[in-house]
VOBAKOL-835236 format. One record per residue (C-alpha): residue number from 1; residue in three letters; y, z, x. Coordinates in steps of 0.25 Angstrom, whole numbers. Each point is the difference from the previous one (the first is absolute). Example, Ala and Ser with C-alpha at 12.3 -4.5 7.8 and 13.67 -1.06 7.14 Angstrom:
+-----+------+-------+-------+-------+
!  nr ! rest !    c2 !    c3 !    c1 !
+-----+------+-------+-------+-------+
!   1 !  Ala !   -18 !    31 !    49 !
!   2 !  Ser !    14 !    -2 !     6 !
+-----+------+-------+-------+-------+
END
This chain:
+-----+------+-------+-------+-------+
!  nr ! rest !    c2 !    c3 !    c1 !
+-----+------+-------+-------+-------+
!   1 !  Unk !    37 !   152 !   155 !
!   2 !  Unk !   -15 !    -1 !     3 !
!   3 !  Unk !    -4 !    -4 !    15 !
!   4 !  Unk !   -11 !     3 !     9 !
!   5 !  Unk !     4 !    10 !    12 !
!   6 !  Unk !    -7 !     1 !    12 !
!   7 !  Unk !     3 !    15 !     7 !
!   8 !  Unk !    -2 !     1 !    14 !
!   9 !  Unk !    -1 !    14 !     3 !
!  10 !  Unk !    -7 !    12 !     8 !
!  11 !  Unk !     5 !    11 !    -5 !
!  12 !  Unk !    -9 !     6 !   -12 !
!  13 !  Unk !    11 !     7 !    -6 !
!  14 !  Unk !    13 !    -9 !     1 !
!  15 !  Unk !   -11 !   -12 !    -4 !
!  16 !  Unk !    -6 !     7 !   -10 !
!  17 !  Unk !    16 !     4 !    -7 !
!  18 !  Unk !     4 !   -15 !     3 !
!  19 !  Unk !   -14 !    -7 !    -7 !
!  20 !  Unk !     2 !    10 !   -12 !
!  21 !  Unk !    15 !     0 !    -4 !
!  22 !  Unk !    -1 !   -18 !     4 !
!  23 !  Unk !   -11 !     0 !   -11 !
!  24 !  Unk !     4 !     9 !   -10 !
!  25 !  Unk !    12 !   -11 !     1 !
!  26 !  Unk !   -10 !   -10 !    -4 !
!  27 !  Unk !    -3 !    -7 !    13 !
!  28 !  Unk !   -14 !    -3 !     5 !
!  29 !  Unk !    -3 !     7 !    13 !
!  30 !  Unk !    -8 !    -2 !    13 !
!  31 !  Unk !     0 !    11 !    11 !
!  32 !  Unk !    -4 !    -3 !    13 !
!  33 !  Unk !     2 !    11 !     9 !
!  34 !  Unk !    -1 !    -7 !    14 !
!  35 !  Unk !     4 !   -16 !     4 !
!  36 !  Unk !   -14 !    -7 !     0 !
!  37 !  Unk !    -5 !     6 !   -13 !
!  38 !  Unk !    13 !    -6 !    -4 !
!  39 !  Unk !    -1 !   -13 !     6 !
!  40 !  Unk !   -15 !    -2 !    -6 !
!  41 !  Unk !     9 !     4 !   -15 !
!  42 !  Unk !     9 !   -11 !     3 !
!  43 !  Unk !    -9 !   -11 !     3 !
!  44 !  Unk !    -8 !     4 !   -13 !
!  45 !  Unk !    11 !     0 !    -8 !
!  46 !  Unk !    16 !    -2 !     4 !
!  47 !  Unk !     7 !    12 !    -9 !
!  48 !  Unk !    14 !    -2 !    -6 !
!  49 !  Unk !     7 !     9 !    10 !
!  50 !  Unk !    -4 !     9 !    13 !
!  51 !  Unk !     3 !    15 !     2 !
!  52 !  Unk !    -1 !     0 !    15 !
!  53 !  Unk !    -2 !    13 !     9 !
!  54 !  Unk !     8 !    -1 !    15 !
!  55 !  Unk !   -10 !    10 !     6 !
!  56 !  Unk !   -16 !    -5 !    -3 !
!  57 !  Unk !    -9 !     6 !     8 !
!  58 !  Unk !    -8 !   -16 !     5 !
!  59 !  Unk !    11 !    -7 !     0 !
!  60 !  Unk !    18 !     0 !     1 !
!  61 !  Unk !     4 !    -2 !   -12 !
!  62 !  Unk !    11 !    -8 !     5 !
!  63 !  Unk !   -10 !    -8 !     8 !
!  64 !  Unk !    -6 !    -3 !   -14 !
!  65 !  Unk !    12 !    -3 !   -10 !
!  66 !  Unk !     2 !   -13 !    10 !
!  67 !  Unk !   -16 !    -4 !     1 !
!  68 !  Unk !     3 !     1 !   -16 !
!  69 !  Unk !    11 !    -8 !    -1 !
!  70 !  Unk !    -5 !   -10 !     9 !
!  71 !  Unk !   -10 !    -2 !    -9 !
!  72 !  Unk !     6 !     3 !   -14 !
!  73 !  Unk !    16 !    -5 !     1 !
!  74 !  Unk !     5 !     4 !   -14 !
!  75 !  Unk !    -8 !    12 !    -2 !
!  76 !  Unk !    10 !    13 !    -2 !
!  77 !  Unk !    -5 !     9 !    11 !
!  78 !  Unk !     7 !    15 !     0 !
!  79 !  Unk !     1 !     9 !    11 !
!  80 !  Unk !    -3 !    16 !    -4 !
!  81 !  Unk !     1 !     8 !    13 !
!  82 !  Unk !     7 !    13 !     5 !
!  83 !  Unk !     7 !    -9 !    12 !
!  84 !  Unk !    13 !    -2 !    -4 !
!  85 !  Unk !     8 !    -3 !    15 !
!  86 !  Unk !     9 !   -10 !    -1 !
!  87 !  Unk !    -9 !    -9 !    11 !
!  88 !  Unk !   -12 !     5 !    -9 !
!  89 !  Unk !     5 !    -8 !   -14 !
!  90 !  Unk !     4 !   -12 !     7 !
!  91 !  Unk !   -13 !    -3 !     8 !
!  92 !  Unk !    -6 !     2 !   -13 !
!  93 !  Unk !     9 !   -11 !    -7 !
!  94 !  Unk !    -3 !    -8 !    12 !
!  95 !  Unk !   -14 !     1 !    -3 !
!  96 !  Unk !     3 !    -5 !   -14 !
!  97 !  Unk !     0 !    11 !    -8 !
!  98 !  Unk !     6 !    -2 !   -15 !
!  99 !  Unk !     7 !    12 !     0 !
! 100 !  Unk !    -2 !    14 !     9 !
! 101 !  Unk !     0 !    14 !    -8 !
! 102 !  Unk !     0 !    13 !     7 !
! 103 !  Unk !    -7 !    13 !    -2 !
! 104 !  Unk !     4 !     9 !    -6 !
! 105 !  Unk !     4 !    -9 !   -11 !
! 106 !  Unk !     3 !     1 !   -16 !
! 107 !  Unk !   -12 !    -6 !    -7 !
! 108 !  Unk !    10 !    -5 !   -11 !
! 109 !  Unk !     7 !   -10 !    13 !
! 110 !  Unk !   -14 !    -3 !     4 !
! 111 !  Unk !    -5 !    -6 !   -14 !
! 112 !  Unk !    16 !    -6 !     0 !
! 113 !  Unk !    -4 !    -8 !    12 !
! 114 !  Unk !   -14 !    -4 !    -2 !
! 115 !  Unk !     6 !    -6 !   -16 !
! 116 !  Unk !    11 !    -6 !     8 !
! 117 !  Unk !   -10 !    -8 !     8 !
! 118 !  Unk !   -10 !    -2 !   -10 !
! 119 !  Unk !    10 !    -8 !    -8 !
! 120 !  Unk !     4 !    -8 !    13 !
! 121 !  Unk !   -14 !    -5 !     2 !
! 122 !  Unk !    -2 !    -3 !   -16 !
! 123 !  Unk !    14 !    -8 !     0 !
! 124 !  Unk !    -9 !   -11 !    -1 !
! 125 !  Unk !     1 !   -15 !     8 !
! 126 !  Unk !    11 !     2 !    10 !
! 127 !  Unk !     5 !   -15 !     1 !
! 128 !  Unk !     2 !     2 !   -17 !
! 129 !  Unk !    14 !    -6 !    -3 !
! 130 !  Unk !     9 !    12 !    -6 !
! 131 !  Unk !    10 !     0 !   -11 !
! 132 !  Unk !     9 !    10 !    -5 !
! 133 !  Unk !    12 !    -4 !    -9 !
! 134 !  Unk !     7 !   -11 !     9 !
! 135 !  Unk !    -7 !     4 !    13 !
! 136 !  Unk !   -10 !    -9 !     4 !
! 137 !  Unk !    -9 !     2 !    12 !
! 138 !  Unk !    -9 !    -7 !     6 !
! 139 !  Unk !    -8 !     7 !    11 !
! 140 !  Unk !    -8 !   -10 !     6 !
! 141 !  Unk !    12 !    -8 !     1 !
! 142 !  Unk !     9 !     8 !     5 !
! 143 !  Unk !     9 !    -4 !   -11 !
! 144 !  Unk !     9 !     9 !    -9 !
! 145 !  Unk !    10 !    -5 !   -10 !
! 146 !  Unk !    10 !     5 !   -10 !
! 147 !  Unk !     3 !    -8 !   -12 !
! 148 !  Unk !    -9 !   -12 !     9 !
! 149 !  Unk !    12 !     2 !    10 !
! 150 !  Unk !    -8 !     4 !    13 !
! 151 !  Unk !     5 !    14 !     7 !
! 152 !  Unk !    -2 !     0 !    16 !
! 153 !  Unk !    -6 !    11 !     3 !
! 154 !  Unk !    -5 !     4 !    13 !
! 155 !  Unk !   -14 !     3 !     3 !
! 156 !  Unk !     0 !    16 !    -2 !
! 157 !  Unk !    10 !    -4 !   -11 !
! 158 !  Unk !   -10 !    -8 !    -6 !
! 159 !  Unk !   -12 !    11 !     2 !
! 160 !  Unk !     8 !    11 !    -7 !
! 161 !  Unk !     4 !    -8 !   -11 !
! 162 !  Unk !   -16 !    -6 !    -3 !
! 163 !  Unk !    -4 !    16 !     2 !
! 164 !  Unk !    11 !     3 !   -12 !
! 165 !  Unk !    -3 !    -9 !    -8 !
! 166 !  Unk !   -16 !     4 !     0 !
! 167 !  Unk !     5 !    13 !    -4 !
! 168 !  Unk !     9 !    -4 !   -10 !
! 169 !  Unk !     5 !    10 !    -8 !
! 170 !  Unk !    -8 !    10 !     7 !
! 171 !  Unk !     8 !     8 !    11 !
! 172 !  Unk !    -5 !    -4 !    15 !
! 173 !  Unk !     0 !    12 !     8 !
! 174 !  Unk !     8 !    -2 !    14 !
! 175 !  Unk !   -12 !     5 !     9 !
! 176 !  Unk !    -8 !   -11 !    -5 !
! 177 !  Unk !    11 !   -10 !     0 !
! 178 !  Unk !     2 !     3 !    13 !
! 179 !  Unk !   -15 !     1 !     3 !
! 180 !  Unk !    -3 !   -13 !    -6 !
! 181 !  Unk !    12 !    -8 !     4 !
! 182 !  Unk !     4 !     5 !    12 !
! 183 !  Unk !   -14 !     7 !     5 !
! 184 !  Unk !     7 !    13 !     3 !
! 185 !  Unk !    -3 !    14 !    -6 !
! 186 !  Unk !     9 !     8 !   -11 !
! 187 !  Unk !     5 !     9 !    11 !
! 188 !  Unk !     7 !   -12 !     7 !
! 189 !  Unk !    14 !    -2 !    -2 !
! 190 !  Unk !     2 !    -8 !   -14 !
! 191 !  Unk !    15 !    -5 !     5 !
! 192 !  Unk !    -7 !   -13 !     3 !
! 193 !  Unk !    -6 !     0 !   -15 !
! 194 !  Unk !    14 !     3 !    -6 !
! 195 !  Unk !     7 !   -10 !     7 !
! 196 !  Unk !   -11 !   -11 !    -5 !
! 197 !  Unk !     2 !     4 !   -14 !
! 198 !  Unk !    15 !    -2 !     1 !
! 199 !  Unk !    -2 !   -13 !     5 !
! 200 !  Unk !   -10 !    -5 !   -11 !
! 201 !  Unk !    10 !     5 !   -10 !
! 202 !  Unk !    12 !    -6 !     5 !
! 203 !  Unk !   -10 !   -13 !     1 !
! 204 !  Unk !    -6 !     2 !   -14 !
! 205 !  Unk !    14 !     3 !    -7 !
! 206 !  Unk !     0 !     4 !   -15 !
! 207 !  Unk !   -13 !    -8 !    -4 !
! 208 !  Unk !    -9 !    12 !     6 !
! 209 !  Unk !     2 !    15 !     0 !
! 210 !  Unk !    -7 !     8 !    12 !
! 211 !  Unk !     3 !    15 !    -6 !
! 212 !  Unk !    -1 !    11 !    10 !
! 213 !  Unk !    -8 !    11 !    -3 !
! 214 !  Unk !     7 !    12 !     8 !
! 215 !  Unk !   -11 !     7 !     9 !
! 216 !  Unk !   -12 !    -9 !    -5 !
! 217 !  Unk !     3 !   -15 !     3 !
! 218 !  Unk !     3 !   -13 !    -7 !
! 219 !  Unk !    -2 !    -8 !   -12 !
! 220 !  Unk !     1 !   -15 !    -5 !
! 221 !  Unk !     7 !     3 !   -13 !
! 222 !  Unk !    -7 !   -10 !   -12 !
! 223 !  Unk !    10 !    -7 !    -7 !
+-----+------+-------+-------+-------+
END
């Protein structure tokens, strides 16, 4: 997967190891190594994905994840840094980070991570009704149904299963269902996340299958 990535980053040897192992991956990259050269990137052109340094020398970086969200709602914004205190992850959440990776980290998770939230911001129109075998969702609506029967489904319910169904047949890593659902990171306790996948398959019955994939995720089983 292709995409354009703007790398936020002032330190020349971790920028330099990220820009080289994102393109030799196949991704366009733009690095900026301090917030306004980044700003004046963004205006010029909006990238597919941001790589975002916590600690820039003209600017938080916290500070500027939430003037780039304000500005750009759907745009994946990940958060590279080495503060990884609880109090740390959640203000960078808060901010409205897409996700939060901290140094040291592997490279492999990194690229994971930024192909996870690629494919999320390529999913396409978000009100796009989705069908898979008897599963019918409509998420501008509101509306899911089984064999046209409608299921009640309460709102994060609802959120999980449009989420899965995106994905279907792929395997939706907990952290970002939890992320994206829930706004909380992967470190969080997932007993919450668990208990919503009993619920939907107790709701959804035999017509679906929801496979768990031990120590990974979920995924929407295609008939």
């Amino acid at each position: 997967m292709n995409g354009r990535i703007l790398l936020i980053e002032d330190d020349a040897s971790i920028g330099g190891i990220l820009a080289g192992s994102l393109e030799s991956h196949g991704y366009v990259v733009e690095w900026c190594t301090d917030g306004a050269a980044a700003v004046s990137s963004i205006n010029a052109s909006l990238p597919n994905l941001v790589l975002l340094d916590v600690g820039l020398p003209d600017v938080d970086g916290f500070t500027l994840c939430r003037r780039l969200r304000e500005q750009h709602r759907d745009l994946p914004i990940v958060l590279v840094t080495a503060r990884d205190a609880e109090i740390d992850i959640v203000v960078g959440l808060d901010a409205g980070a897409s996700d939060y990776v901290t140094k040291p980290f592997s490279m492999n998770v990194l690229l994971a991570r930024v192909r996870a939230h690629l494919r999320g911001a390529q999913s396409g129109d978000p009100s796009t009704v989705l069908e898979i075998g008897v599963l019918r969702v409509d998420p501008a609506a509101y509306v899911a149904t089984v064999a046209g029967e409608s299921v009640d489904l309460r709102r994060r319910e609802f959120e999980l299963l449009v989420l899965l169904c995106r994905e279907a047949g792929r395997v939706v890593p907990r952290e970002r269902l939890l992320a994206e659902v829930w706004d909380l990171h992967w470190e969080s306790s997932t007993k919450t996340l668990d208990m919503h996948v009993m619920a939907l398959r107790r709701k959804l019955g035999d017509a679906i299958e929801i496979a768990t994939v031990r120590g990974v995720g979920y995924r929407l089983v295609i008939p």
